[in-house]
C-alpha positions in Angstrom: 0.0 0.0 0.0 1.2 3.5 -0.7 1.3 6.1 2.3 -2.4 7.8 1.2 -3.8 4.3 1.4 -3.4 4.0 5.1 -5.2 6.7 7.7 -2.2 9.1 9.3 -1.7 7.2 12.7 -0.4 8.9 16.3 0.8 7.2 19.7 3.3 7.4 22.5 6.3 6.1 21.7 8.0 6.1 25.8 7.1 4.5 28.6 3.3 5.7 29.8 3.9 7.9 33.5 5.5 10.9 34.9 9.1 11.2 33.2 11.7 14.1 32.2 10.8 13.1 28.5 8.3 11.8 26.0 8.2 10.8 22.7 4.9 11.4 20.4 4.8 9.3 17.0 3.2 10.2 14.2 3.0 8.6 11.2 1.0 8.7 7.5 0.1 11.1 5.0 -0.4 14.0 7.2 2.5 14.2 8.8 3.3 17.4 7.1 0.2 19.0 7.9 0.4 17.9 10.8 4.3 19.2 11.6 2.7 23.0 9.8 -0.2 22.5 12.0 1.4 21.7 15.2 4.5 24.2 15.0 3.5 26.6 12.5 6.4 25.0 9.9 7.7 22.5 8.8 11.5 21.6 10.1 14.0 20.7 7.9 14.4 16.7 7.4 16.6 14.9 10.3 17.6 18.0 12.3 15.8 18.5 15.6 14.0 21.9 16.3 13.0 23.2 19.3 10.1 24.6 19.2 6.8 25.5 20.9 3.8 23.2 20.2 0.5 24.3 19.7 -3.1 23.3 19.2 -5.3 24.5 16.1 -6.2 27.6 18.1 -3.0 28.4 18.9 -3.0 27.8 22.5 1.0 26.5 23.4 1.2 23.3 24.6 4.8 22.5 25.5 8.0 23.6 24.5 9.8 20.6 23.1 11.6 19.3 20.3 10.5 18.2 16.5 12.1 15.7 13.9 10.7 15.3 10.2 11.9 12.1 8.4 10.4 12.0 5.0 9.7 8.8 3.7 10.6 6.2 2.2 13.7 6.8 4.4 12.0 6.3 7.6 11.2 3.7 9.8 7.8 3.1 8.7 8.5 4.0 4.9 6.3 7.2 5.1 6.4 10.4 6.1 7.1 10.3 10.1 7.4 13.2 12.7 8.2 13.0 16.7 7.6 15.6 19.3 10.1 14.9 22.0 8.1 16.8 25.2 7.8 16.8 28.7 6.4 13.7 30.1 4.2 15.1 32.4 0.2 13.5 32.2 -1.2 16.6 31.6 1.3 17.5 28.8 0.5 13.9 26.8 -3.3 14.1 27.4 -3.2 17.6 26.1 -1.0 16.9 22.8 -2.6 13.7 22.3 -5.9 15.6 22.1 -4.9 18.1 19.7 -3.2 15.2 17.7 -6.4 13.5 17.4 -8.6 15.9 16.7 -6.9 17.2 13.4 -8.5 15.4 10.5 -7.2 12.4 9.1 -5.9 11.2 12.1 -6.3 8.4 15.1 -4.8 6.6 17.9 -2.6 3.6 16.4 -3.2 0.2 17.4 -1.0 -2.3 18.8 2.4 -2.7 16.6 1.0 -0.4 13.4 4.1 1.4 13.5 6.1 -2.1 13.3 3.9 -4.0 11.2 3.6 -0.9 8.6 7.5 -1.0 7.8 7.6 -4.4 8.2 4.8 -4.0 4.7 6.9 -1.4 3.3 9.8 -3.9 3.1 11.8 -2.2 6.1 12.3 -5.5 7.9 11.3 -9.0 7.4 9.3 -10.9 9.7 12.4 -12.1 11.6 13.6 -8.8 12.1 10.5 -8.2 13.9 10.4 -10.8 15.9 14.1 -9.6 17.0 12.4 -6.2 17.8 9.9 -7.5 19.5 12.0 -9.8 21.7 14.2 -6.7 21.9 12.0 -5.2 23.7 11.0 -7.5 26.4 14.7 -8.3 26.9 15.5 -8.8 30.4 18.8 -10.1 30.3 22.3 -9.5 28.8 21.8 -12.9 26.8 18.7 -12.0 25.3 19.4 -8.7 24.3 22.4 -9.5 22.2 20.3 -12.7 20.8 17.2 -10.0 20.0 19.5 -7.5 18.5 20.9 -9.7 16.0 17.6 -11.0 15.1 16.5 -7.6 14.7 19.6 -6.5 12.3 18.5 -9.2 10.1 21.0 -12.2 10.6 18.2 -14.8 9.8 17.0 -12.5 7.0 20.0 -13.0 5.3 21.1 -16.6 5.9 17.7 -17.1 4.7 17.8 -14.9 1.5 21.3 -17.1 1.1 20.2 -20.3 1.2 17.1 -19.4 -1.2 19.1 -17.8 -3.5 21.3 -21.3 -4.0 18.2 -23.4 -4.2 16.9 -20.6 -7.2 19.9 -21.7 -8.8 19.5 -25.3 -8.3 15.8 -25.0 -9.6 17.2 -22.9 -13.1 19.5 -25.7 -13.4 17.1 -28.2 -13.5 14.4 -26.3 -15.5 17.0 -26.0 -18.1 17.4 -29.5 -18.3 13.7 -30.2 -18.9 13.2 -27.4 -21.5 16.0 -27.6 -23.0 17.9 -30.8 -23.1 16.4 -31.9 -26.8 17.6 -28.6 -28.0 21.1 -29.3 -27.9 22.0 -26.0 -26.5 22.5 -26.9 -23.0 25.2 -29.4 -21.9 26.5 -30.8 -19.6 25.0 -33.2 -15.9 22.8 -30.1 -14.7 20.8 -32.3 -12.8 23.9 -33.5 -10.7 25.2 -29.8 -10.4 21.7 -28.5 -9.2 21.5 -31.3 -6.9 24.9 -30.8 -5.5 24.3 -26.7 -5.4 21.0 -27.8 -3.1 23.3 -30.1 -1.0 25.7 -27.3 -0.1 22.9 -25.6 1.6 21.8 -28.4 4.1 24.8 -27.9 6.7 24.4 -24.4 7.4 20.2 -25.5 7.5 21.1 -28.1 9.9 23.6 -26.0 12.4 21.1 -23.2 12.1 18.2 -26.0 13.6 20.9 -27.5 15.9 21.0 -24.0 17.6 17.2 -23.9 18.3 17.2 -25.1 21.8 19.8 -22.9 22.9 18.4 -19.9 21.2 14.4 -20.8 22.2 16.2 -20.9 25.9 17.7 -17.7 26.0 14.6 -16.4 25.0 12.5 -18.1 27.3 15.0 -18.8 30.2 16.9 -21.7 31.0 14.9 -23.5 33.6 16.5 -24.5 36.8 14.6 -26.5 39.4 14.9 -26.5 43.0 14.1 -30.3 44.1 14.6 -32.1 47.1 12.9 -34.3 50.3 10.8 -31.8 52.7 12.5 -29.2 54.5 16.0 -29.3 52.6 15.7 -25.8 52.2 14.4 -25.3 48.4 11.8 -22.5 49.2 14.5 -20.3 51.5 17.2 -20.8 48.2 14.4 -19.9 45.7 14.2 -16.4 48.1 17.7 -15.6 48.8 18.2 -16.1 44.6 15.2 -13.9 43.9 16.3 -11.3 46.5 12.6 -11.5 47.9 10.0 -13.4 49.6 8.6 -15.8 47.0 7.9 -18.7 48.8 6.6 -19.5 52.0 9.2 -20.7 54.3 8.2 -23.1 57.1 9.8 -25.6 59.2 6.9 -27.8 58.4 7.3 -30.2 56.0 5.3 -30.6 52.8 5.1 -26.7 52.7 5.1 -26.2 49.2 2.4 -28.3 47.3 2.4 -26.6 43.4 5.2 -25.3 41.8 6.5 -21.4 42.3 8.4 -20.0 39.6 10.2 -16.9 39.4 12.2 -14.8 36.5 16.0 -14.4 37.0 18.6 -12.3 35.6 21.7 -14.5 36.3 25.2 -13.0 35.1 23.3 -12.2 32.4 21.8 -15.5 31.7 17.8 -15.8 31.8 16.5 -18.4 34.5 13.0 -19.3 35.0 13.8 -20.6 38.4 11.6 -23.4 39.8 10.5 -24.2 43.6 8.9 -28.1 43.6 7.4 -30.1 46.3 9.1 -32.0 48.7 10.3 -35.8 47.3 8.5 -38.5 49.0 6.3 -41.0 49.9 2.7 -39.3 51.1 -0.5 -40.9 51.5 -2.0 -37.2 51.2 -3.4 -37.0 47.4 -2.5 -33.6 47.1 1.1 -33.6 48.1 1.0 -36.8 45.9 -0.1 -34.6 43.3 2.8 -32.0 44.0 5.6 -34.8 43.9 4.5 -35.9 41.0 4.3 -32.5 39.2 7.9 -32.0 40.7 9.3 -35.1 38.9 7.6 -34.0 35.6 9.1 -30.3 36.1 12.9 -31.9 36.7 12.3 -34.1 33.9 11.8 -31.4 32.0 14.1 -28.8 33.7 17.6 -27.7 31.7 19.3 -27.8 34.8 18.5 -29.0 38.7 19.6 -28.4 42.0 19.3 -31.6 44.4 19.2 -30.4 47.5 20.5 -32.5 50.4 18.4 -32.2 54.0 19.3 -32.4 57.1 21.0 -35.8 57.9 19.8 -37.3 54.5 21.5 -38.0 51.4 20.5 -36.3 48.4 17.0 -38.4 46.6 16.8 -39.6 43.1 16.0 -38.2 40.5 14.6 -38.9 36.6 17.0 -40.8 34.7 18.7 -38.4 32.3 18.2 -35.6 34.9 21.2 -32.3 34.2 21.8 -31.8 38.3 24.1 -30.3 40.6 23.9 -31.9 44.5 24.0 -29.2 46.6 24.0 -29.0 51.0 21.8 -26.4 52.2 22.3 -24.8 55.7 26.1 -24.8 56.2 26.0 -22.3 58.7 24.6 -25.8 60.5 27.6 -27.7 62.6 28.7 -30.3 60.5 26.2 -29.7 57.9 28.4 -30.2 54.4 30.2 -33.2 53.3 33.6 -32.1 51.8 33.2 -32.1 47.8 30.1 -30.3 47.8 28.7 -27.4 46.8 27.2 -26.0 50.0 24.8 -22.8 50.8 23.0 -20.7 52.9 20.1 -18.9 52.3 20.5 -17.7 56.2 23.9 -16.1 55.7 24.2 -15.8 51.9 27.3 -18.0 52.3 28.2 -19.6 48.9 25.5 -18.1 46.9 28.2 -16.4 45.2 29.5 -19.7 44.0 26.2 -21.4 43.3 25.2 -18.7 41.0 28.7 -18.5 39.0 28.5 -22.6 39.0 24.9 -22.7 37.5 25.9 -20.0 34.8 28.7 -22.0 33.9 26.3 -25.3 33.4 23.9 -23.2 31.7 26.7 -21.7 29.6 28.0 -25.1 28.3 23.9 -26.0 26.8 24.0 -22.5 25.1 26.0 -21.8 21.9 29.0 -19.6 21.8 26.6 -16.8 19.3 23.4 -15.6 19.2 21.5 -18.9 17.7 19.2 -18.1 14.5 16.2 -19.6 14.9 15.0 -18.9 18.7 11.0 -19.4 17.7 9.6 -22.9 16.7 7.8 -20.9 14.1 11.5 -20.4 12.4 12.3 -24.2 13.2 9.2 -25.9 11.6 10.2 -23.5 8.6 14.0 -24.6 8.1 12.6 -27.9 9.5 10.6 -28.3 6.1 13.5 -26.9 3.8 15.9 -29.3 5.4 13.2 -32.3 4.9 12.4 -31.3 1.4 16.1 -31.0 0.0 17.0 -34.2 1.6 13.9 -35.8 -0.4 15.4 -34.5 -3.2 18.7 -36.0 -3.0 17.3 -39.3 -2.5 15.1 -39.1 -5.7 16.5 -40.5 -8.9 18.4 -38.2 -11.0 16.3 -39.3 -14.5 13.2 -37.3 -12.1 14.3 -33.8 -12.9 10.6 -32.6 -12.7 10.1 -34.3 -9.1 13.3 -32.5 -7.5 12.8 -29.3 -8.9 9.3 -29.4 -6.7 10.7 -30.7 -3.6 13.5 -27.8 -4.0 10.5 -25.6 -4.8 8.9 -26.8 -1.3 11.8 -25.8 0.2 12.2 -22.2 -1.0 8.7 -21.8 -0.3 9.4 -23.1 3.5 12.4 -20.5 3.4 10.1 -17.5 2.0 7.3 -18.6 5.1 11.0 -17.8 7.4 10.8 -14.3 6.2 7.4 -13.6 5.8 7.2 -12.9 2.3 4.1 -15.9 2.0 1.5 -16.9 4.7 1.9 -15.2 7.3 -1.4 -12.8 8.3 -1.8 -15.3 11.4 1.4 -15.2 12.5 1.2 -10.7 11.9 -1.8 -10.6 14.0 -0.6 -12.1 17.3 2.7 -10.8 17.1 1.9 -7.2 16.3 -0.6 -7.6 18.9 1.6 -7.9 21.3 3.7 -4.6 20.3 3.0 -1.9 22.5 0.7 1.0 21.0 3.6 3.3 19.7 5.6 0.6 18.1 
């Protein structure tokens, strides 16, 4: 769609709330009559003014500064102006207002800004996603991951790999048009096959580095299990730096899990309190033991605490866990060898936390991982599947591979967005906030 196709759209760009500055988006066709309107001018392109901004009768409404950026060469493609103002309530009510009530304009919705350059070709769907996980970063991790996502990594191993299998396909298209003709020579079906072939190891790291980069996205998660009273709820607290849990001395406390977000040296961690491991004739803290297997079956990482007295219980086979003795201000609480803490006295919580990042590092890849959304593995999942059905078809098939390679750029166009995608558009622009 051209800029006049689309209604001129305006929105808070900062965080809503008292602030020392705001930034007011607009974008649309009327963004010059609106910058004329609003100042009485129109700024030159790129260079902020400070000005004073006024309604349509001329009443000021803040001093503050202006930027024009004419599209295309703007975020959203079109025309785009930002008012950078106090952010007092009163002043964003008041400029909103006047915004509004000039004609050809309205509030934007959830992600228009986004999803309007992501339709003028600014960025690709993956870029988007990168933005929007850019935005909800948290951690050190996960911004790096988002930001690289957002410059357009995937975007252009994507556009790389589709380009070869283009090739591939013109190779092989040639040889079914062509071959009677006598002026085309040569094993084109071997060479587009073998082009298509080069492509599958990069395809394959890229969906080796899925769990790590769906992790750092989501957060590693890192259970706390152990028999009653070893001390899991007080850890889960002293790591969160607040009362999470309930702490009590009596046993079979905590019957559901309690999960809480961590920044860890920069390392995401959904960090997991479970019921105490045992034997119970009480369906409900049955219930909650066996919910706190499933969760360490499931769990990236766990933390087998040891109680008082006892030795450390058993876990799922195949279960990633450190043993770890809780309450060593305690006399003779820790056997030698292990890693010991207390939530009392913060003693060796240090430790714990480097020695958990340091597990967690070792499941993560060394960069930013491409695909961190399952909607990006399914996608290289299918190109992978489709080029490897091609291999095994018989060469005298030219007509069959150049579909199944066909199949696959298709699967690699879905990656970017350029095909299928409206679903996909309206829940993640959804969840954009309004002046994004």
């Amino acid at each position: 769609m051209t800029g006049a196709a689309y209604p001129t759209i305006v929105a808070l760009s900062s965080a809503a709330g008292r602030a020392g500055v705001a930034v007011v988006r607009v974008s649309g066709s009327q963004v010059r009559f609106v910058l004329e309107t609003i100042l009485g001018t129109l700024p030159k392109p790129r260079l902020a003014t400070l000005s004073a901004l006024r309604d349509r009768d001329g009443e000021v409404i803040d001093q503050g500064l202006a930027l024009y950026f004419p599209g295309p060469k703007s975020f959203t493609g079109e025309d785009v102006a930002e008012f950078q103002v106090h952010g007092s309530r009163a002043v964003l009510s008041r400029l909103l207002a006047a915004l509004t009530a000039l004609p050809g304009l309205r509030l934007a919705e959830p992600g228009e800004f986004t999803r309007r350059a992501f339709e003028a070709g600014k960025l690709d769907l993956a870029a988007v996603e990168g933005l929007a996980d850019l935005i909800d970063s948290e951690t050190e991790w996960q911004r790096r991951q988002a930001l690289r996502q957002m410059e357009g990594a995937l975007g252009i191993a994507a556009a790389e790999w589709r380009a070869a299998l283009i090739k591939a396909m013109m190779l092989l298209e040639a040889e079914i048009d062509f071959a009677d003709e006598g002026d085309v020579s040569g094993p084109l079906i071997a060479e587009a096959v073998g082009i298509a072939r080069t492509v599958l190891p990069s395809l394959q790291s890229a969906l080796g580095s899925f769990r790590a980069g769906e992790r750092v996205r989501e957060g590693f998660v890192v259970v706390l299990a152990g028999p009653p009273n070893a001390g899991k709820s007080s850890l889960l607290n002293a790591l969160a730096r607040r009362d999470v849990a309930i702490v009590s001395p009596i046993a079979g406390t905590t019957r559901d899990a309690i999960e809480v977000r961590l920044d860890l040296d920069g390392i995401p961690v959904l960090l997991v309190d479970t019921a105490g491991l045992r034997e119970s004739a009480d369906e409900i803290e049955a219930e909650g033991v066996r919910r706190a297997l499933q969760r360490v079956a499931d769990a990236d990482l766990t933390l087998n605490l040891r109680a008082i007295d006892s030795d450390p219980v058993s876990l799922p086979a195949g279960a990633s866990s450190l043993a770890i003795a809780t309450k060593i201000d305690l006399p003779g609480r820790q056997v030698p060898g292990e890693v010991g803490v207390s939530a009392q006295s913060g003693a060796g919580l240090g430790e714990l936390i480097a020695l958990i990042g340091a597990r967690l590092r070792e499941m993560a890849s060394p960069e930013p991982a491409l695909l961190t959304r399952e909607r990006q593995r399914i996608a290289v999942g299918e190109a992978v599947a489709a080029i490897l059905r091609a291999e095994a078809l018989d060469q005298g098939q030219p007509e069959l591979i150049a579909e199944e390679l066909r199949l696959a750029a298709r699967a690699l166009e879905r990656l970017v967005g350029r095909i299928d995608v409206e679903d996909v558009l309206d829940s993640l622009f959804s969840g954009f906030c309004i002046g994004k």
